[in-house]
N, C-alpha and C positions, 0 to 999 in steps of 0.2 A: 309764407312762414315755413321754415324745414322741418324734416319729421321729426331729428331730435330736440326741436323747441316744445317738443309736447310728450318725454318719457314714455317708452309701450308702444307710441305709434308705428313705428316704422315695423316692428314685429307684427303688430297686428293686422298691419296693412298686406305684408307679404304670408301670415297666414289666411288674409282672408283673398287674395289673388288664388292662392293655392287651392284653396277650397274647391270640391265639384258639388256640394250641394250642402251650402252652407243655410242655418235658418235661425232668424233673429227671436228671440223673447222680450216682451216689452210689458214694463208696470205703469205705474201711474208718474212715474216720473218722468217718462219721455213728454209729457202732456202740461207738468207743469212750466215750462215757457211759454205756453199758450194761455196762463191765465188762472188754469185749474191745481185746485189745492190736490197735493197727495196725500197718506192716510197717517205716515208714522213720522213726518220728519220734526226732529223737538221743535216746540214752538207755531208748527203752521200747519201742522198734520190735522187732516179731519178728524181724526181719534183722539188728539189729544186732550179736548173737555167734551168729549162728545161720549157716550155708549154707545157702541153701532148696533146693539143688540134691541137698542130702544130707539135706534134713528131709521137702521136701515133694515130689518129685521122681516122677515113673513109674518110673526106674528103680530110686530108692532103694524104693518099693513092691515089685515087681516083685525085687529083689535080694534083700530081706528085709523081709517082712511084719511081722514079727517085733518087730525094731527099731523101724520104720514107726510101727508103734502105740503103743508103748512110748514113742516119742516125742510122741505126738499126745494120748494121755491126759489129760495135765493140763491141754492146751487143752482138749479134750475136754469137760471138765468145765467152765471158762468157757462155752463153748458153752450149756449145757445147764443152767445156772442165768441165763443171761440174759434180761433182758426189754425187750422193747423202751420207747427212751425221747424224749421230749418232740419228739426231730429227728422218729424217725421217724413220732410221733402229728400231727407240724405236715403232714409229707405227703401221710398218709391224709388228715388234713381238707382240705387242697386239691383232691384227688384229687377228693373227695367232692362237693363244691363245687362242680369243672366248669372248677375254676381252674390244673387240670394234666392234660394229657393220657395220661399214662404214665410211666413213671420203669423208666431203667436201670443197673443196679446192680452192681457189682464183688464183692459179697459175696455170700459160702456163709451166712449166721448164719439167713436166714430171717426175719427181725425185723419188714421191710417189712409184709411179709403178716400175721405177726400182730399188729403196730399196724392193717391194715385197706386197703393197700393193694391194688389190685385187678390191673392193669394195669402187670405189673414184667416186665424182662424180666434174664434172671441172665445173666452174662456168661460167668460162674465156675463155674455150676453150684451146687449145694447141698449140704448135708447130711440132707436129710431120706428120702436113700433111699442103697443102696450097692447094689453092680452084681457078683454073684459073676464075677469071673476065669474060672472053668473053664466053667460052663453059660450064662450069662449072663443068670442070674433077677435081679429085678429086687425087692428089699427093704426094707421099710420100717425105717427107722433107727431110730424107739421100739419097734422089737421086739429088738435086742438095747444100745443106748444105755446104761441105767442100768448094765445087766452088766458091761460094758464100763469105764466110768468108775468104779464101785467096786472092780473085782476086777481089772481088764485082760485079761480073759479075751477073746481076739482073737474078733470074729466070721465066722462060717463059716457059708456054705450052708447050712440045711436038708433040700435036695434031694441035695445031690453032697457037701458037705462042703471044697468049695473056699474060698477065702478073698475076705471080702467086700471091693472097693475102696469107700470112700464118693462119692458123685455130684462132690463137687467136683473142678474139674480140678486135677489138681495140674501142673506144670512138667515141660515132658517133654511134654505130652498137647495136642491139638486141641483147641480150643473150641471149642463147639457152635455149627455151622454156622449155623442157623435163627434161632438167636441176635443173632449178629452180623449177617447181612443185617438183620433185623428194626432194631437199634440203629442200623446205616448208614441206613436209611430213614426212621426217627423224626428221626434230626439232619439229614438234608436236607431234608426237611419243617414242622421248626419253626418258630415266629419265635419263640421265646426258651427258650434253653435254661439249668437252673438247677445249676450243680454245685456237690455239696454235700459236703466230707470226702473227696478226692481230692486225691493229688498231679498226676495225671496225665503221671505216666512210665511208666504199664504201657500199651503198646499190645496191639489196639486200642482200647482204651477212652480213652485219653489223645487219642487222635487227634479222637475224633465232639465236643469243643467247637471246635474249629477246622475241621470240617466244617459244621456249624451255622452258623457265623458266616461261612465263606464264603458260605454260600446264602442269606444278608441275614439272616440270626437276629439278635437281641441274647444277651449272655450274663451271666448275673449267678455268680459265686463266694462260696460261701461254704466258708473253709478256714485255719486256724490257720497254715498256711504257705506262702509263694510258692509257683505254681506257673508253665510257663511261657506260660502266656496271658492271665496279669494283664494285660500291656498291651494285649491285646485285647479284652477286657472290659469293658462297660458298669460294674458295680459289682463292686466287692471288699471283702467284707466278710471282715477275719483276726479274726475273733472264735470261740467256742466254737461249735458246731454248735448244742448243745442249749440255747444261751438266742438268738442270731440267727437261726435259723428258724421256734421259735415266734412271736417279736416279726413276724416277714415275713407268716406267715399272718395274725396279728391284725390288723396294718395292712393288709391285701389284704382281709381277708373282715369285717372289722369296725368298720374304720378309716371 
């Protein structure tokens, strides 16, 4: 299909040819074709009959474990049947390519990496390890996961028997320090930065495309709903993630 069959693309193709160290931002939207719900879209947002303050919260952890999990479950299990899909297969091959310098990511799902992403940095933290509360041993998540999602049988320490948090942050909690500096210095150093499946109202992550483009970046968007830096934006492409990103990488690496 040509570029002009997709409005933005061809712009944003040859801005991002041009690029010498271009670096992607990614929300929970590049994830939803893989199955998983994202937080604000009307109708299918995790937040939309949910309080996160009482679902996903340090203190709703921390108040009752219990509940915590029992709520988390049925996510849980989305989590753990997902695979990563075509968005985030388009990034590893740019990654790969030379045609993106690193990509920073709003999401726990882990999906980046296992599409073949190399150089991500989580904002959010993960799910692939959980952090016991009392001793603070450090856990791999496929060793009680499946148990977990079938039975609900809460996970617990090994060592102490304390109760395990998962690595994501939840509300309530600091994000990881080393993190964020590293993300503040990829967006000040860019010349184009690509966000892809973000609303960009969660700061800090909402803030480093208008960091970027202070520091003479270009920025290209790609995201099924306004966000508030469309007008400052090189291109805006409101289409699906997982068929406008593949089409980006085609025309950049093949076009």
């Amino acid at each position: 299909m040509p570029a002009d069959a997709l409005p933005g693309l061809g712009r944003a193709s040859r801005l991002l040819r041009d690029a010498r160290r271009a670096v992607a931002l990614t929300g929970a939207g590049v994830s939803t074709p893989s199955g998983l719900p994202d937080f604000r879209t009307p109708g299918s947002g995790l937040w939309e009959h949910q309080d996160p303050m009482t679902v996903a919260s340090l203190l709703a952890f921390r108040h009752n474990p219990q509940e915590f999990y029992a709520r988390l479950q049925p996510l849980a299990l989305g989590f753990l049947k997902a695979e990563p899909n075509p968005a985030h297969r388009a990034l590893s091959r740019l990654e790969s390519a030379g045609r993106l310098f690193g990509l920073i990511t709003q999401n726990i799902d882990g999906l980046h990496q296992r599409a073949g992403s190399v150089n991500v940095v989580e904002l959010h933290g993960n799910l692939r390890q959980a952090t016991c509360v009392d001793c603070g041993a450090v856990r791999p998540s496929e060793s009680f996961a499946e148990d977990f999602t079938r039975s609900g049988i809460i996970p617990r320490c090994p060592a102490c028997g304390g109760y395990l948090k998962p690595n994501a942050i939840l509300m309530g909690e600091q994000l990881p320090w080393q993190a964020i500096q590293t993300a503040m210095d990829w967006s000040r150093t860019c010349d184009l930065m690509l966000v892809v499946g973000s609303s960009l109202e969660i700061t800090p992550a909402g803030q480093l495309p208008q960091l970027a483009v202070r520091s003479g970046a270009r920025c290209i968007i790609i995201n099924r709903l306004p966000t508030y830096m469309d007008e400052r934006a090189d291109v805006v492409l409101r289409r699906d993630v997982a068929e406008a990103l593949p089409r980006l990488a085609e025309e950049v690496l093949d076009g």
